[in-house]
Structure formats: structure tokens, C-alpha cells
C-alpha atoms as a printed R data frame, in Angstrom:
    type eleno elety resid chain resno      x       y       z
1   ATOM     1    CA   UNK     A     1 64.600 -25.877  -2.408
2   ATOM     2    CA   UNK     A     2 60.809 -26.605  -1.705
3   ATOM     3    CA   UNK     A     3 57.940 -25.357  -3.918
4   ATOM     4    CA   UNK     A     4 55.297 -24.698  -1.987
5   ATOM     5    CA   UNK     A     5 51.306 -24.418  -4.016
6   ATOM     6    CA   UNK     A     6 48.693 -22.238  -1.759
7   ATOM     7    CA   UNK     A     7 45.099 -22.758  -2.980
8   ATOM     8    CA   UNK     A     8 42.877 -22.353   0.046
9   ATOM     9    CA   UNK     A     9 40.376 -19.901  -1.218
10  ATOM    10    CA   UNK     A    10 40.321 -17.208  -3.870
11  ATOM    11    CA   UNK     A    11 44.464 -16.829  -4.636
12  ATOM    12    CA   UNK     A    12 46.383 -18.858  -6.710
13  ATOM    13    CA   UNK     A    13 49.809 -19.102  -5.609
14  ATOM    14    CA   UNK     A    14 53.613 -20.572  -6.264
15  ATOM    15    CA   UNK     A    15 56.861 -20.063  -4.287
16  ATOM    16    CA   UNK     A    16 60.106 -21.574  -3.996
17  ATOM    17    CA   UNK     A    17 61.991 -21.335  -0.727
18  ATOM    18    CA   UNK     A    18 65.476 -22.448  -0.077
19  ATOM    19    CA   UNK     A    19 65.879 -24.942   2.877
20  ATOM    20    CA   UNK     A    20 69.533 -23.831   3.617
21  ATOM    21    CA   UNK     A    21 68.933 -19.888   4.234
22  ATOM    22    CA   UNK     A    22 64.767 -19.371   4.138
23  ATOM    23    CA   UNK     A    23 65.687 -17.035   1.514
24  ATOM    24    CA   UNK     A    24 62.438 -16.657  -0.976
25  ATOM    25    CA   UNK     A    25 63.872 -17.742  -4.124
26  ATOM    26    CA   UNK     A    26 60.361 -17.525  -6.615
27  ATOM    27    CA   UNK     A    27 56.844 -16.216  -5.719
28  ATOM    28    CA   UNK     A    28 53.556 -15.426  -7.757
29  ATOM    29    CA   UNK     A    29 50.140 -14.823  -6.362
30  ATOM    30    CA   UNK     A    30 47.395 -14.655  -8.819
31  ATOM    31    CA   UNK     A    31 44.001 -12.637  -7.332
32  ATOM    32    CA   UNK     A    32 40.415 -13.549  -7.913
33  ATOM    33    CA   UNK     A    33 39.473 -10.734  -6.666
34  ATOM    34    CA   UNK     A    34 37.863  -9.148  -9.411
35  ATOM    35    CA   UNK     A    35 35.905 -12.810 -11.128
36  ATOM    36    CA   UNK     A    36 34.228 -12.672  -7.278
37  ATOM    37    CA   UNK     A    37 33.539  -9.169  -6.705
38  ATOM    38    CA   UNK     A    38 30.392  -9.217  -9.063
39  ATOM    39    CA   UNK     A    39 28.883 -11.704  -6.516
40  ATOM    40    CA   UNK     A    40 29.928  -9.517  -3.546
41  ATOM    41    CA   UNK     A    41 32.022 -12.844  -1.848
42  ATOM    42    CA   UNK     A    42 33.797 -16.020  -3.117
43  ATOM    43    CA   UNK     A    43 32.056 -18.551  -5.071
44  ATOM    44    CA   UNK     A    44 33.981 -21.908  -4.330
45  ATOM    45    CA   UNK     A    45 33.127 -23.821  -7.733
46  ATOM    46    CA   UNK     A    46 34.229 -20.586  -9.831
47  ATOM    47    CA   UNK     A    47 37.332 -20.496  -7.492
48  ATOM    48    CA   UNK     A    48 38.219 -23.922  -8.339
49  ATOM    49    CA   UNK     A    49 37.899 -23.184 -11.894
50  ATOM    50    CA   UNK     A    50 39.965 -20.203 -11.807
51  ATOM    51    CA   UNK     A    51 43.164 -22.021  -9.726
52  ATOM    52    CA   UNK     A    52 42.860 -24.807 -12.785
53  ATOM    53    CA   UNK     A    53 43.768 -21.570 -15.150
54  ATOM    54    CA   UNK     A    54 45.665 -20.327 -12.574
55  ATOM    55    CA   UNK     A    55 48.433 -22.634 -10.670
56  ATOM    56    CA   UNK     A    56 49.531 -23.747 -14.364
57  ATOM    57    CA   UNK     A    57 50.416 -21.033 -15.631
58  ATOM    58    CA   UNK     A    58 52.275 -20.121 -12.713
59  ATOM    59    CA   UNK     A    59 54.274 -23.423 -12.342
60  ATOM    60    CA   UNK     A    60 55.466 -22.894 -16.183
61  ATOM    61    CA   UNK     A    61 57.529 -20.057 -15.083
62  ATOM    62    CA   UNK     A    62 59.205 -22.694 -12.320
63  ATOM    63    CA   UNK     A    63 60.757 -25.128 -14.682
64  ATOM    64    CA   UNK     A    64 63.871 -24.076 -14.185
65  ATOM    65    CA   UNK     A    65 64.247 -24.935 -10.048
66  ATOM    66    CA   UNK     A    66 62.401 -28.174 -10.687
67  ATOM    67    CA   UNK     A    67 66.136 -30.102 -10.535
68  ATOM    68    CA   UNK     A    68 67.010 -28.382  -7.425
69  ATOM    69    CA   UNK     A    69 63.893 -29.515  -5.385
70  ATOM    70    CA   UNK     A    70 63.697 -31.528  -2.885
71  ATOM    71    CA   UNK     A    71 60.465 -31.804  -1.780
72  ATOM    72    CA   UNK     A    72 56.976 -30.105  -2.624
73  ATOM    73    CA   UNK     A    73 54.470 -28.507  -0.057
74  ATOM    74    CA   UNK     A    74 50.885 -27.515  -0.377
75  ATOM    75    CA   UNK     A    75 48.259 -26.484   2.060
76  ATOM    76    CA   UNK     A    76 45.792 -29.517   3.213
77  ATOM    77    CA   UNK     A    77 43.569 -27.174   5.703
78  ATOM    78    CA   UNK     A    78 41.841 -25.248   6.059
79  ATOM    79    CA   UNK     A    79 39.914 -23.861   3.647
80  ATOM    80    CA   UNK     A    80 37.233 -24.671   0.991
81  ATOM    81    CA   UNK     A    81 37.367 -28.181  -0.052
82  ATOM    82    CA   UNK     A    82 37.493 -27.417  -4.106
83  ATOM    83    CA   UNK     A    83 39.790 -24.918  -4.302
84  ATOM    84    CA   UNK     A    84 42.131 -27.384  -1.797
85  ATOM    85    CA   UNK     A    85 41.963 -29.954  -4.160
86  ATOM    86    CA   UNK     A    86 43.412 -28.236  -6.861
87  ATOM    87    CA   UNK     A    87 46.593 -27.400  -4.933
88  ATOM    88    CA   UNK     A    88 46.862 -30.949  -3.876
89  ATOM    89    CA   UNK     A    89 46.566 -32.269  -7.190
90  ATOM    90    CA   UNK     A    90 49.125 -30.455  -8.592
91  ATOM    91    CA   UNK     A    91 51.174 -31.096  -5.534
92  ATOM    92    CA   UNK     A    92 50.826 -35.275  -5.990
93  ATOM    93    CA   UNK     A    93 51.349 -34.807  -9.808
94  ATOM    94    CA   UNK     A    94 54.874 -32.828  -9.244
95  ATOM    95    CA   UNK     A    95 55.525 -35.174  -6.875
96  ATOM    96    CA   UNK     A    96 54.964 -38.253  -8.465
97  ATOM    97    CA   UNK     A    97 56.930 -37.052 -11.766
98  ATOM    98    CA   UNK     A    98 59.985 -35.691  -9.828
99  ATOM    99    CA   UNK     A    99 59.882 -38.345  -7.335
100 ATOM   100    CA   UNK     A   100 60.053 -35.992  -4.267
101 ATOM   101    CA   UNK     A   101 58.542 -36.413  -0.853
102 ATOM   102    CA   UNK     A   102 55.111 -34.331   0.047
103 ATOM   103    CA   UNK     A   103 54.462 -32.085   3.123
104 ATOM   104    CA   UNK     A   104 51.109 -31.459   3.918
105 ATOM   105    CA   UNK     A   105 50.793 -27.697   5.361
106 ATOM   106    CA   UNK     A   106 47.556 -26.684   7.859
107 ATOM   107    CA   UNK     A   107 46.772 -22.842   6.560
108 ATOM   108    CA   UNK     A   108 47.412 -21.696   9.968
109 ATOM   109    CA   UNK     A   109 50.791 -22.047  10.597
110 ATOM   110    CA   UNK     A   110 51.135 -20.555   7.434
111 ATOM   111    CA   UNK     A   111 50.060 -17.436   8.382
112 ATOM   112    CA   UNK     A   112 52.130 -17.452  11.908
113 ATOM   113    CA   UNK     A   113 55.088 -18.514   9.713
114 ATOM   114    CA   UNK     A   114 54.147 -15.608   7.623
115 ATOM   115    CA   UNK     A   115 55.954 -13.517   9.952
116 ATOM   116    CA   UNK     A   116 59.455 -15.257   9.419
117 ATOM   117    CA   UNK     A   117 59.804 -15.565   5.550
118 ATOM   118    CA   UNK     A   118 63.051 -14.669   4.862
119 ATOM   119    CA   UNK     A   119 64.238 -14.900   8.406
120 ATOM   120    CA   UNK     A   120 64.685 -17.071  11.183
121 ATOM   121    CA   UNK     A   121 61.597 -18.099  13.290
122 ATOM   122    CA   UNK     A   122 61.214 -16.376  16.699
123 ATOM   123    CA   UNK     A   123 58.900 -18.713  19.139
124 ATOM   124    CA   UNK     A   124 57.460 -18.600  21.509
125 ATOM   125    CA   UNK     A   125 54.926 -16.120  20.756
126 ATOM   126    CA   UNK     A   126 51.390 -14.907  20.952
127 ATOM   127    CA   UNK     A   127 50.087 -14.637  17.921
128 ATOM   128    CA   UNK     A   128 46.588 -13.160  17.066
129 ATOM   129    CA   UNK     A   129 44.744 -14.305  13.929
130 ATOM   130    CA   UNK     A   130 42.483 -12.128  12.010
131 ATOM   131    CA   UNK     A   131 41.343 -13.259   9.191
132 ATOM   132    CA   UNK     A   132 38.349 -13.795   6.649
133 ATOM   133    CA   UNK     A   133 37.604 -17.270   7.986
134 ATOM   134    CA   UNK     A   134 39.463 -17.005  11.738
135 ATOM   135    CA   UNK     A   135 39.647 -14.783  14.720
136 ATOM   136    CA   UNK     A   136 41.999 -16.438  17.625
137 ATOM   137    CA   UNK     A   137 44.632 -15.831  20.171
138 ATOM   138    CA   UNK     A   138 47.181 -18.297  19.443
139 ATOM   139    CA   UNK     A   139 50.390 -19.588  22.140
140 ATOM   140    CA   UNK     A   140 52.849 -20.160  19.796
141 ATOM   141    CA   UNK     A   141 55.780 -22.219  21.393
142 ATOM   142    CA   UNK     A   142 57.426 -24.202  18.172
143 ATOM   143    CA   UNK     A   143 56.137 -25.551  15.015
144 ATOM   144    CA   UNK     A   144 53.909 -28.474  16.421
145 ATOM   145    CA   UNK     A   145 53.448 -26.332  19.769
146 ATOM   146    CA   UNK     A   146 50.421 -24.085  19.344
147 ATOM   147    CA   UNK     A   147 47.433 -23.624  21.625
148 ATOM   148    CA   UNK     A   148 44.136 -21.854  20.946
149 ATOM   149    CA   UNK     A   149 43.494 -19.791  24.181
150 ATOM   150    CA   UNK     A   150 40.652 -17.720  22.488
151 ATOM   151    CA   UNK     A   151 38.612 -18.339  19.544
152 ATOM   152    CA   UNK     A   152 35.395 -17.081  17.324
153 ATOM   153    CA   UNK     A   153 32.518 -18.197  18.584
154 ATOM   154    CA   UNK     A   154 30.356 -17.310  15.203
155 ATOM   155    CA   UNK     A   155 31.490 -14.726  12.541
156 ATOM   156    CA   UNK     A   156 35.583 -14.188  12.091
157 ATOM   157    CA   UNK     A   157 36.919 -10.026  12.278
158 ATOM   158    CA   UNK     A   158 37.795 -10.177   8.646
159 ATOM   159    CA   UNK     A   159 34.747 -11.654   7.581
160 ATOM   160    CA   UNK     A   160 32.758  -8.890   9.868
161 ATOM   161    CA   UNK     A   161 34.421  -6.071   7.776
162 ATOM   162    CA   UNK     A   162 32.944  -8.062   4.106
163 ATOM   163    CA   UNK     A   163 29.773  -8.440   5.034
164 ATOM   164    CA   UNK     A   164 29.261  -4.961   6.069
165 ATOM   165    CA   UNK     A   165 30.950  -4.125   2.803
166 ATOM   166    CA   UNK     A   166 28.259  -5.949   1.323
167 ATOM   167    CA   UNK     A   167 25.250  -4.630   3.183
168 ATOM   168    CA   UNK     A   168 26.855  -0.698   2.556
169 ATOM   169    CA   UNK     A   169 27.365  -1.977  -0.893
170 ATOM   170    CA   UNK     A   170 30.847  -1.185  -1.560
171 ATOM   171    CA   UNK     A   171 32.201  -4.167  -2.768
172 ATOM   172    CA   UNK     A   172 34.785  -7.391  -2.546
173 ATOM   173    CA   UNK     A   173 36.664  -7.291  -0.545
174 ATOM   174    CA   UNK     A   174 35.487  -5.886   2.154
175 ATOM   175    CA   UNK     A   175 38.479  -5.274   4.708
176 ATOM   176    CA   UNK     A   176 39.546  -2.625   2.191
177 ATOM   177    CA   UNK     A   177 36.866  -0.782   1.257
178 ATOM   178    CA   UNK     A   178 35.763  -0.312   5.129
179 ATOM   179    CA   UNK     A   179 39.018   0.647   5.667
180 ATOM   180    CA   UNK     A   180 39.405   3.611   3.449
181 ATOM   181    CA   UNK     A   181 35.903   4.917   4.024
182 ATOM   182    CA   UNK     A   182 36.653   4.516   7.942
183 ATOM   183    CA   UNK     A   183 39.577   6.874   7.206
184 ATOM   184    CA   UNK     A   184 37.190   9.644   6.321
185 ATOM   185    CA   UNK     A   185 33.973   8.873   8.975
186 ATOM   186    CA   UNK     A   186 33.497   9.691  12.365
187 ATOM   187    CA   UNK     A   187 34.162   6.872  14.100
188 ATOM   188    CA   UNK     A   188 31.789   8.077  17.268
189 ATOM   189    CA   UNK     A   189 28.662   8.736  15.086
190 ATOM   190    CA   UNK     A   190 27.351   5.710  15.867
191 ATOM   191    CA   UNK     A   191 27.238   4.182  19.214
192 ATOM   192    CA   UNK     A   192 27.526   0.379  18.345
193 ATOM   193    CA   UNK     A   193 27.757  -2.337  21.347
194 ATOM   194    CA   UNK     A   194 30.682  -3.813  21.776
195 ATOM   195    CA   UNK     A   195 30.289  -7.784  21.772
196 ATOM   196    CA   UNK     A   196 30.494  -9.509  24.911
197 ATOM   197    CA   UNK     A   197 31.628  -6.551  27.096
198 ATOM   198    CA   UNK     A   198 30.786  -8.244  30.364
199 ATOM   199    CA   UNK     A   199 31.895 -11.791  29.945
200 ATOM   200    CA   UNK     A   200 34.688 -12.907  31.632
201 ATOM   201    CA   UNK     A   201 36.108 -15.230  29.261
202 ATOM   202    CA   UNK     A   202 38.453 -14.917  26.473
203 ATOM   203    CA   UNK     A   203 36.478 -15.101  23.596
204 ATOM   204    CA   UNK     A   204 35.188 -13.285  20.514
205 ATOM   205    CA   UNK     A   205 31.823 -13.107  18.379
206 ATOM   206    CA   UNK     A   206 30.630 -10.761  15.744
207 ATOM   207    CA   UNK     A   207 27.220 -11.795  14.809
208 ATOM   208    CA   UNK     A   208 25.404  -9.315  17.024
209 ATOM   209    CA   UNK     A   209 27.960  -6.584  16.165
210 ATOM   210    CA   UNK     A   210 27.126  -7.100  12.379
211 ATOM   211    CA   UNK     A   211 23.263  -7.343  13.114
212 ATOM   212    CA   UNK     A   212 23.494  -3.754  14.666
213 ATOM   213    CA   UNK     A   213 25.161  -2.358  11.926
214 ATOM   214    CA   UNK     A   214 22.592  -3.558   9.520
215 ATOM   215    CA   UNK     A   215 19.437  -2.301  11.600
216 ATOM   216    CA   UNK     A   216 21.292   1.041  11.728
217 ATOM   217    CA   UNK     A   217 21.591   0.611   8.174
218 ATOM   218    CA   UNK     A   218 17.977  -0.028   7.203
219 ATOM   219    CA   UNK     A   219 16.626   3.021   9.723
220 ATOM   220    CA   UNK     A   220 19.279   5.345   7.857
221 ATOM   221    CA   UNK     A   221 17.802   3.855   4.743
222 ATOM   222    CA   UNK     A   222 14.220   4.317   5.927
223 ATOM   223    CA   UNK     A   223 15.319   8.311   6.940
224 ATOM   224    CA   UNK     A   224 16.737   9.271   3.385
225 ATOM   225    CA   UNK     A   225 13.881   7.272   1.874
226 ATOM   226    CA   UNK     A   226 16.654   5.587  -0.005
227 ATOM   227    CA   UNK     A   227 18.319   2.551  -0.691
228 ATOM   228    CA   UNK     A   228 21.417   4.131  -1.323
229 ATOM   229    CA   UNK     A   229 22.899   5.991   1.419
230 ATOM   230    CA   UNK     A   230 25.062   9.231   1.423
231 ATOM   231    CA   UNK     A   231 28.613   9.131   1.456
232 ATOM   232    CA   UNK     A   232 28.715  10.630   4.654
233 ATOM   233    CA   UNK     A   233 26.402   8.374   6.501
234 ATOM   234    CA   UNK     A   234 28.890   5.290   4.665
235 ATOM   235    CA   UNK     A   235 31.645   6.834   6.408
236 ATOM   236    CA   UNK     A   236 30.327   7.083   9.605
237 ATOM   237    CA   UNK     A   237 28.962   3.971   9.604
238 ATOM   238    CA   UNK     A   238 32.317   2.453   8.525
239 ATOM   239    CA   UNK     A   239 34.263   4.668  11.297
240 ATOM   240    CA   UNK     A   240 32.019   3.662  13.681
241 ATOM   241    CA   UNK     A   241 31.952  -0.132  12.967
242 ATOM   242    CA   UNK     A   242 35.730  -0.567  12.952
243 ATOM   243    CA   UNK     A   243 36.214   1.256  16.218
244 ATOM   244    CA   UNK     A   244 34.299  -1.162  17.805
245 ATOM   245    CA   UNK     A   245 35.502  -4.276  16.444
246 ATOM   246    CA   UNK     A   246 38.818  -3.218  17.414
247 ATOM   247    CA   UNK     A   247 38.063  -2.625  20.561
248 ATOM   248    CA   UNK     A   248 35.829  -5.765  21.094
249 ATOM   249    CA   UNK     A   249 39.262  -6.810  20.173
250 ATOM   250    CA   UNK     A   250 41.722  -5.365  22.494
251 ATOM   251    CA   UNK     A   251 39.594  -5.700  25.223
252 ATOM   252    CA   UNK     A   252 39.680  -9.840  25.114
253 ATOM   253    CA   UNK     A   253 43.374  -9.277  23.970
254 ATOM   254    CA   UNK     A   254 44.148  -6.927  27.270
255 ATOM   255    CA   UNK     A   255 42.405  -9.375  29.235
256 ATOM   256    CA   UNK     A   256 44.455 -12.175  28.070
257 ATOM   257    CA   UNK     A   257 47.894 -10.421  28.822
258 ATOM   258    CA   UNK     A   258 46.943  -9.361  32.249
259 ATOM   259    CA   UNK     A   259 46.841 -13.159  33.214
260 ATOM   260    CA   UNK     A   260 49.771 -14.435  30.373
261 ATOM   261    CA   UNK     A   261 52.275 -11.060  30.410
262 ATOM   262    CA   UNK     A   262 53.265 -12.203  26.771
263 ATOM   263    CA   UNK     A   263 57.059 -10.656  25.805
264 ATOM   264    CA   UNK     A   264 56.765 -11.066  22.329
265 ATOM   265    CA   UNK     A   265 53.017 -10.461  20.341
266 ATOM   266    CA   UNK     A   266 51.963 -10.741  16.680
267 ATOM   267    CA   UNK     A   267 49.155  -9.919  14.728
268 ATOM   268    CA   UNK     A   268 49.039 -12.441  11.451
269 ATOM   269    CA   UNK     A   269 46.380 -13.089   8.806
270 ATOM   270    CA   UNK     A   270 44.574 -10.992   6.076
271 ATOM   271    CA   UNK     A   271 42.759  -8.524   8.392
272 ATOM   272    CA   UNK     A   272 46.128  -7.839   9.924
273 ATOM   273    CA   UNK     A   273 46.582  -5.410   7.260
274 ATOM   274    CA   UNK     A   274 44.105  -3.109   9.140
275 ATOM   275    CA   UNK     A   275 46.204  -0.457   9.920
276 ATOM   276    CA   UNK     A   276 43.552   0.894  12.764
277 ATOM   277    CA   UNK     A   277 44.137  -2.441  14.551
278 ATOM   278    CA   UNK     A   278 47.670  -2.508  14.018
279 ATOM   279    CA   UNK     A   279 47.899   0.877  15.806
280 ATOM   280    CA   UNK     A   280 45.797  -0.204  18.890
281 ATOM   281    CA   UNK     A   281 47.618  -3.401  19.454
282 ATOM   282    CA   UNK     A   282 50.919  -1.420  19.362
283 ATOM   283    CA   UNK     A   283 49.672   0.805  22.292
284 ATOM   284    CA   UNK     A   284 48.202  -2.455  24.246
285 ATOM   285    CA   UNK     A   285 51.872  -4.155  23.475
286 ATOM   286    CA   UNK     A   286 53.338  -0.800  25.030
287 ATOM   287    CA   UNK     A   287 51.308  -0.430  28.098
288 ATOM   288    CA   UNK     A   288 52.452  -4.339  28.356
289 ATOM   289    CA   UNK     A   289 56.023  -3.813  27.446
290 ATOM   290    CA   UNK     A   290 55.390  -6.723  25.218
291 ATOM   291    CA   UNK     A   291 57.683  -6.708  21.616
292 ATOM   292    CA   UNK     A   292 54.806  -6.372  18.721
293 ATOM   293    CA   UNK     A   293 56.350  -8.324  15.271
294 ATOM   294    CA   UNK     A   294 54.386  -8.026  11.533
295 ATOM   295    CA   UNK     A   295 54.307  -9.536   8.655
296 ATOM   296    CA   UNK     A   296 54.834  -7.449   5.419
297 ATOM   297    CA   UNK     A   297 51.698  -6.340   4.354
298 ATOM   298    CA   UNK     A   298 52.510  -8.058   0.667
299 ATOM   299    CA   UNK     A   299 52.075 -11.604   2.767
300 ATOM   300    CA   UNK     A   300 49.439 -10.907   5.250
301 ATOM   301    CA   UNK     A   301 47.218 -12.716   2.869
302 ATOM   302    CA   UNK     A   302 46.902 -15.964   1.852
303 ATOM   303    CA   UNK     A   303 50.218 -16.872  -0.329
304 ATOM   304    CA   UNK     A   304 52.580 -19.570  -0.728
305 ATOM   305    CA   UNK     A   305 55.464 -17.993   0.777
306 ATOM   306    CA   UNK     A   306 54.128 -18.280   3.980
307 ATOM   307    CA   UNK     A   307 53.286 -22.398   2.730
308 ATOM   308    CA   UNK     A   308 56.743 -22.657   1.950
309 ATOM   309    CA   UNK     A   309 58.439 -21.006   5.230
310 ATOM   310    CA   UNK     A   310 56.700 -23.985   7.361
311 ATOM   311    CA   UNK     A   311 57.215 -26.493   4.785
312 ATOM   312    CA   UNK     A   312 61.177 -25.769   5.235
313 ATOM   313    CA   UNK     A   313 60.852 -26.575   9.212
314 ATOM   314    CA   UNK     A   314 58.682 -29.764   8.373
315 ATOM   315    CA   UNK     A   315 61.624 -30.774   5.744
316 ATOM   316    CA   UNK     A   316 63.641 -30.694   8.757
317 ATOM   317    CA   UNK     A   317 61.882 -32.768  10.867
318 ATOM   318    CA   UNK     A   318 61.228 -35.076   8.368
319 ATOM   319    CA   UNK     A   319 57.461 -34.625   8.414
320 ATOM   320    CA   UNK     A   320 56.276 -36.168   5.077
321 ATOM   321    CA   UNK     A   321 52.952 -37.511   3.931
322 ATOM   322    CA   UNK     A   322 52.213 -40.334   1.292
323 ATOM   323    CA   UNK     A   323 50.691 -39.751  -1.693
324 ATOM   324    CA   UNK     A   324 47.444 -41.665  -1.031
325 ATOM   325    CA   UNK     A   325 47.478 -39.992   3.174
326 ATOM   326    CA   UNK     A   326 47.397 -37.024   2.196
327 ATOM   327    CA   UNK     A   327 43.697 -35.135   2.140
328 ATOM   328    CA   UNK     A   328 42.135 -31.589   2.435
329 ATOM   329    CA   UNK     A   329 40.378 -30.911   5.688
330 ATOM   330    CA   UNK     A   330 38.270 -27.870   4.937
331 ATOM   331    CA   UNK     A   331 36.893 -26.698   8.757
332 ATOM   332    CA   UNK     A   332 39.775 -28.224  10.368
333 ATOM   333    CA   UNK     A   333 39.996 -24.676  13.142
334 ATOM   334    CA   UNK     A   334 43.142 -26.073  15.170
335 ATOM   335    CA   UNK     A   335 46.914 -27.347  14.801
């Protein structure tokens, strides 16, 4: 078995994956959510205090596998360089004391691999990213075959959805809470531009899509003479602004498979739980004929599952790191 620690951001996380059958054997995530939502994002040094309560406690209930190991895995990049540094701590400690081999896992093949925990990988595959930190279109061909073809230029489309959470005031985190009020809004009350509409190239950007939601924020304010707006205008505004960063998506996406023809699509990462995008990628994938696989919504976020299903095809390959090698690379954006 491998025990994989995840400690890229704001969860604390443990699994244990067998090597023979991928079959998840142990898994515990432990939120912040709640320590960061008071500050309305995530605070890396309370983060890193949090994962030193954390990744303990969680390990104590793993005692038991610790003779059946074989190696241990933690993620190295990317992510924020504290909160790394925990995981790989605990990762050289167990390693050192059970004298077992480390693999060093990047945080994005984690969340492709997300997609195959408890089953056999199926590459190649274009993969699209969402996430809090990452928006990219993603040739998967095998483990240590992966090609950007279309990237973020500023602002990611998970962390688009917080930080209009935060400017509507409704919390961390944000994919959520725009979410469910989107449910309920109309999601033509507000005719938002849709970022880069006439370039021809296959990228994304945010930044001017968030900027118009907060002017139409602060004129809706100045209109109800209020700093708090009415539930309705939330709504709408919410509606609106994930209609067109979904379609700011699709359209780069549908551009991309008119050139590519992809047969098998994916959508990974944490904003990959948005069920509106889910929905509009399915139709694109139709209209394509191209196969659309998901990851369980329970591992769409960051966990140590997904760690643990790479870790088992590095263990395969042999693809170890020493103990004084191995380092966090916190903006590392590639494979």
C-alpha cells in the first residue's frame, strides 16, 4: 500500500491506496473551511497551523497499515509554500522511521488522476481544469504525457466564483454559495461581457469579467442606497455571472475541439463540482460525440486519494525522490 498526505491549501488529508488493485483502502479529509471563512479566503500561516493539528491526528488512525507500506507520497506542487511543507514533513519523517522510498506528487495530476481512484486509468484524454488556483485545457496522453493547450491568463474560474462571493458578501467558499443563489436568479438580468469573445486563441481570463460584476455591484448599491443588496438582485447577479463564465468557457473549449475532435473529455478540479458547467460541457461533448468522464463529487477537491492514485503509477515506474531532493514548488503551473 502507499499513504499518500495532501496539504496544498486549506484541507488536511490522509489515504491509503493499494498498489495491486487501486482499491482506496483509508481516507480522511479534514476542512478549514470554517477557521477561513471569517476572513472571506485562506490565510496561508493559519492554514499551516491548522494541518500541524490536523495531519496528526489523522495519521493516528493509520497505525495499523504502517507494516504493509511500501512507500509514502505527498504533494510537492503546487500550492502555498507553508501549508506544502507540512505535508512534506510528515512525509520525510514517515519515511525516514519506516525506511520507505518517497514520491513526490505535482497537485495536478492529482486532480486528472482524480478521475480513476478506484479504477483503472483511461488516457489519453482532454482534461479541463477548473479550479480555485487553475483554469486549463489539458492533453492528457499518460502519466508524464500532459500538455497545456490553453491556460489562465490572470484570475482562475474557481477563484472568479470566491471573489464575487466576497464582493456579494456571502461567504467562503465561494463556488458554493454562487451556486445555490444562481439556482434561484435570472441568469439574463444582467448582460455581462463575455471575456475575450473575439480572440482567436485558446485562452481564458477573468479579471475583466469580475471587474464588471463589481461595478454592477456598486451602481445596484448606489440605487438601493444600500450596502447590502436584496436577495433578488444577489440572485440575479449570481445567475447572471455564472452563465457567462460558463460560456466564456465553452466557447474556448468548442473552439479547441473543432481543431483536436477529442473522443474522450473530462472536467477535473474543485469548480468541477459546478453542476451548471457540468451540464454545458455534456451538451458540447454531445454535439462532438466526444465520451464526457467525472470524478465523484466527494474528490473533486483537493484530497489525498487523488495523491495516492498517481503515487501508485509512479511506484510503478519507480519514480522516487531522496529525502534531501525533494522540495515544494508553490507556482509551479505545468507537469
Amino acid at each position: 500500500m502507499i499513504l499518500s498526505i495532501e496539504s496544498s491549501c486549506d484541507d488536511s488529508s490522509i489515504a491509503i491506496t493499494s498498489i495491486e488493485t487501486n482499491k482506496l483502502i483509508y481516507h480522511k479529509k479534514i476542512s478549514q473551511e470554517l477557521e477561513h471563512s471569517v476572513y472571506g479566503g485562506v490565510v496561508p500561516e493559519l492554514a499551516a497551523r491548522l494541518h500541524i493539528e490536523a495531519l496528526p491526528k489523522i495519521l493516528e488512525e493509520c497505525e495499523e497499515y504502517f507494516k504493509d507500506l511500501k512507500a509514502i507520497a505527498v504533494t510537492t506542487a503546487p500550492g502555498l509554500s507553508v501549508t506544502l511543507t507540512e505535508g512534506v514533513m510528515m512525509a520525510k519523517a514517515l519515511a525516514i522511521t519506516l525506511k520507505l522510498p518517497l514520491i513526490s506528487v505535482n497537485h495536478l495530476k492529482g486532480h486528472i488522476y482524480s478521475l480513476f481512484i478506484q479504477k483503472e486509468e483511461v488516457l489519453p484524454c482532454t482534461v479541463l481544469l477548473v479550479s480555485g488556483g487553475h483554469t486549463q485545457i489539458i492533453e492528457a496522453n499518460s502519466l508524464n504525457d500532459m500538455k497545456i493547450v490553453g491556460s489562465t491568463s490572470d484570475d482562475s474560474f474557481g477563484e472568479s466564483f470566491d471573489k464575487v462571493s466576497k464582493m456579494l458578501g456571502l461567504g467562503y467558499p465561494g463556488g458554493p454559495a454562487v451556486q445555490e443563489n444562481a439556482l434561484l436568479g435570472d441568469d439574463n438580468a444582467y448582460a455581462f461581457p463575455i471575456p475575450l469573445r473575439q480572440s482567436p486563441n485558446i485562452e481564458y481570463s477573468f479579471s475583466g469579467l469580475k471587474n464588471a460584476v463589481r461595478v454592477a455591484i456598486l451602481k445596484e448599491q448606489e440605487e438601493q442606497k444600500s450596502q447590502t443588496l436584496d436577495i433578488d438582485t444577489i440572485q440575479n447577479i449570481c445567475a447572471s455571472f455564472q452563465k457567462t463564465a460558463a460560456e466564456h468557457i465553452l466557447m474556448k473549449l468548442k473552439k479547441y475541439f473543432k481543431t483536436s475532435n477529442p473522443s474522450t473529455v473530462a472536467i477535473v478540479g474543485g469548480a468541477s463540482a459546478n453542476i451548471h458547467l457540468r451540464e454545458k460541457v455534456q451538451k458540447l461533448c454531445n454535439e462532438f460525440k466526444a465520451e464526457l468522464i467525472l470524478s465523484d463529487l466527494q474528490f473533486c477537491s483537493d484530497n489525498a486519494a487523488m495523491i495516492g492514485r498517481v503515487a501508485v503509477e509512479q511506484y510503478k515506474k519507480e519514480e522516487f525522490v531522496s529525502f534531501t531532493n525533494i522540495d515544494v514548488e508553490a507556482r509551479l503551473n505545468n507537469f
